[in-house]
C-alpha positions in Angstrom: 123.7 15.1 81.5 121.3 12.6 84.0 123.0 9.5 85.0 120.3 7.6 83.1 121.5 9.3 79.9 124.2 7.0 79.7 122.7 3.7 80.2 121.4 1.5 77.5 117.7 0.2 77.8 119.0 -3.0 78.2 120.9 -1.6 80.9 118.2 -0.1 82.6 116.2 -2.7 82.4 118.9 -5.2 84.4 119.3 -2.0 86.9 115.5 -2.1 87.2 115.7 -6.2 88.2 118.3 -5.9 90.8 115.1 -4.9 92.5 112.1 -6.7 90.9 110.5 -8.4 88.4 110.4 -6.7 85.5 107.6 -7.2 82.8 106.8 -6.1 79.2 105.2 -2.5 79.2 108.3 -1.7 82.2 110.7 -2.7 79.2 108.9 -1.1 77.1 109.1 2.8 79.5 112.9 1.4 79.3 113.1 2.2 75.5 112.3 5.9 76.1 116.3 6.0 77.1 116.6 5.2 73.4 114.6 8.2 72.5 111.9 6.9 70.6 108.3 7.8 71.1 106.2 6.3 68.4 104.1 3.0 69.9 104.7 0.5 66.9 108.5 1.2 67.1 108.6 0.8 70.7 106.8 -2.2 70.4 109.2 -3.8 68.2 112.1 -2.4 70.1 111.1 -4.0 73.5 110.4 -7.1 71.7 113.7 -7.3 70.1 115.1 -6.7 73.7 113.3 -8.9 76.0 114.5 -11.8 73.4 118.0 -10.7 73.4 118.1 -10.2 77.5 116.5 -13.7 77.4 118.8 -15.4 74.9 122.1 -14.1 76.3 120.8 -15.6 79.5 120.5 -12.0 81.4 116.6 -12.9 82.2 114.3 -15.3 82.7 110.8 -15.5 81.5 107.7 -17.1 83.6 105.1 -15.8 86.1 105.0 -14.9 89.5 102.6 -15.9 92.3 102.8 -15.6 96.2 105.7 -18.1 96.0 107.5 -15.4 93.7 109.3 -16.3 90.0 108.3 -19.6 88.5 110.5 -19.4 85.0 108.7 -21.0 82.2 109.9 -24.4 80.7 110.0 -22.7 77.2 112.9 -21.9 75.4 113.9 -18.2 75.2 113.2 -18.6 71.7 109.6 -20.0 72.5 109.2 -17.4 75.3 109.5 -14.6 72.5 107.4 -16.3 70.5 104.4 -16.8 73.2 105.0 -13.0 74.4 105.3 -11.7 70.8 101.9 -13.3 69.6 99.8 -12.5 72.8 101.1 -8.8 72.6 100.2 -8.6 68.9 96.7 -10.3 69.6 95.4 -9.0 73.1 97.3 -5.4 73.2 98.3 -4.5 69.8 99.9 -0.9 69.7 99.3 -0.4 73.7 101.8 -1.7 76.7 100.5 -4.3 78.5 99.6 -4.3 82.0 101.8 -5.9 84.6 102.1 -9.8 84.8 100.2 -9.8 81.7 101.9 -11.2 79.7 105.2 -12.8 81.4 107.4 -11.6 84.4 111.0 -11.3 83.7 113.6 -12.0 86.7 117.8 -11.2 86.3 119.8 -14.0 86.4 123.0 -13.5 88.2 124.8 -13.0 85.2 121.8 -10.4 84.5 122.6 -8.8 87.9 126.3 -8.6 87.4 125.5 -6.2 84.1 123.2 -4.3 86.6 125.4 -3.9 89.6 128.1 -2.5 87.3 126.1 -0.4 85.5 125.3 1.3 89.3 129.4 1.2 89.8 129.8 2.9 86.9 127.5 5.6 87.8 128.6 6.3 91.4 132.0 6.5 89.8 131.1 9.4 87.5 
């Protein structure tokens, strides 16, 4: 069994942003941990987990520029909103490019979940 067998997307995705920004269609490659391969599903999967990484306060949405991450004054709740309606409108059934739509950035709380996900795997 891989190491990345045993991780959750969510938990790739936080391993991913110990490193970078992530964004939608890298969430979205983050779902094939989960196994699924059909483009609506996915869709609604990576959807569903950008709002709950951004609700439990594991992420941050907003853009990013030469400066780097510039979080959005929205709510999470309005972030999903904003991300859900220009995905549905401008991409449909394909990922988005990156920056697109939003950047997401770990918090530390998001990076604590990432850095022991790593533990966990060096220990195994």
């Amino acid at each position: 069994m891989s190491m990345m067998a045993s991780r959750t997307p969510k938990e790739d995705v936080l391993v991913g942003g110990l490193d970078d920004w992530a964004y939608p269609g890298w969430v979205n490659a983050s779902t094939h941990v989960a196994g699924i391969t059909d483009p609506s599903l996915r869709r609604t999967l990576t959807i569903g987990l950008i709002a709950e990484l951004l609700v439990e306060g594991l992420m941050i949405a907003g853009d990013v520029d030469e400066d780097g991450h510039h979080p959005w004054p929205h709510s999470p709740g309005d972030a999903v909103e904003q991300m859900t309606r220009t995905w549905r409108t401008d991409w449909r059934d394909t990922v988005p490019t990156p920056g697109a739509i939003m950047w997401l950035a770990n918090t530390e709380a998001g990076n604590r979940v990432g850095q022991a996900v790593l533990a966990r795997e060096a220990s195994n």
